[in-house]
TIZA-716262 format. One record per residue (C-alpha): residue in three letters; x, y, z. Coordinates in steps of 0.2 Angstrom, whole numbers, plus 5000, padded with zeros to 4 digits. Layout:
<nodes>
AlaXYZ ...
</nodes>
This chain:
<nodes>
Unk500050005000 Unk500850164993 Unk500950305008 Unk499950455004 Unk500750625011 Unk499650795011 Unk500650935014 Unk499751025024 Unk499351215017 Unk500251355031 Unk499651505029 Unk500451665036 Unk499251735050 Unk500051875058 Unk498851975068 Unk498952145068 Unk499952215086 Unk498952385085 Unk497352325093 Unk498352225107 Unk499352375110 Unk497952485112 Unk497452515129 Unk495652565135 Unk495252715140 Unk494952735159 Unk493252685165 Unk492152875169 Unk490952895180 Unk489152945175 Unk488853115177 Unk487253085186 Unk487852995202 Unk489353125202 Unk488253275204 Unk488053335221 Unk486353325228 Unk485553385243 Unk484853275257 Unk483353305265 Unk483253355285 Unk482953165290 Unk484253115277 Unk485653245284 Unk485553175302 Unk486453025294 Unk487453085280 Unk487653275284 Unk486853425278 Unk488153475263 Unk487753435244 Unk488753255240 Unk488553145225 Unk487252995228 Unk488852875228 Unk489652955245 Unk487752955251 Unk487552765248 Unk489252745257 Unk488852855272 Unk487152765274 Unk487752605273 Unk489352655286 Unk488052715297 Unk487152545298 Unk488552465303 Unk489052585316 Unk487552545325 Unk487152365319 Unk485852385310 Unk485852225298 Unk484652095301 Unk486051955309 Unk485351825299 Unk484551895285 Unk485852035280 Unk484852095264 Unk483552185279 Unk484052335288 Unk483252365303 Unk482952555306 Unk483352655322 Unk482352825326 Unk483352925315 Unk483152795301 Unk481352775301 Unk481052945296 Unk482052925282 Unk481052745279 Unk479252805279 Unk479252745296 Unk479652565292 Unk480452505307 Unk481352345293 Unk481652385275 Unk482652265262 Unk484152355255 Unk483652375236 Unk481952455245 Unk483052545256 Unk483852625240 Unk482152685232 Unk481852775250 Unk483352875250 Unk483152925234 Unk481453005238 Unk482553125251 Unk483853195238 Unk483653355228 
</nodes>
């Protein structure tokens, strides 16, 4: 039986180095959640009363919770509110976080 070789075609593949090389642009912020807003009275007993993006508010917010351990132990999505947080709640004395979100939003200018 006569052996059969196939040469096997190679083509040249280079691929170009300029996307590679290309680096992305650094990621920017969205203009909305950078522009400072104002908290309402409730709102300013926990985060403070100057104009800040909503970002720093969510941070201040959720550093207060923690302060005063305010997460549900075993269920963390809940925050249990204090006196100063149920005003900012709607009087809920337990909200989850996304809901908690939505309520905060309702105190910012």
């Amino acid at each position: 039986m006569p052996k059969t070789t196939k040469k096997s075609a190679t083509k040249s593949t280079k691929k170009s180095t300029t996307k590679s090389t290309k680096k992305k642009p650094a990621r920017k912020a969205n203009a909305a959640f950078m522009r400072p807003v104002t908290p309402s009275p409730a709102l300013a007993e926990v985060v403070g009363t100057k104009p800040i993006p909503r970002t720093e508010v969510t941070k201040r917010l959720w550093a207060y919770i923690k302060k005063n351990k305010l997460q549900d132990p075993k269920s963390k999505r809940m925050i249990r509110a204090d006196a100063t947080l149920k005003a900012v709640f709607g009087g809920k004395s337990t909200v989850d976080m996304f809901e908690m979100t939505k309520l905060v939003g309702q105190h910012l200018k």
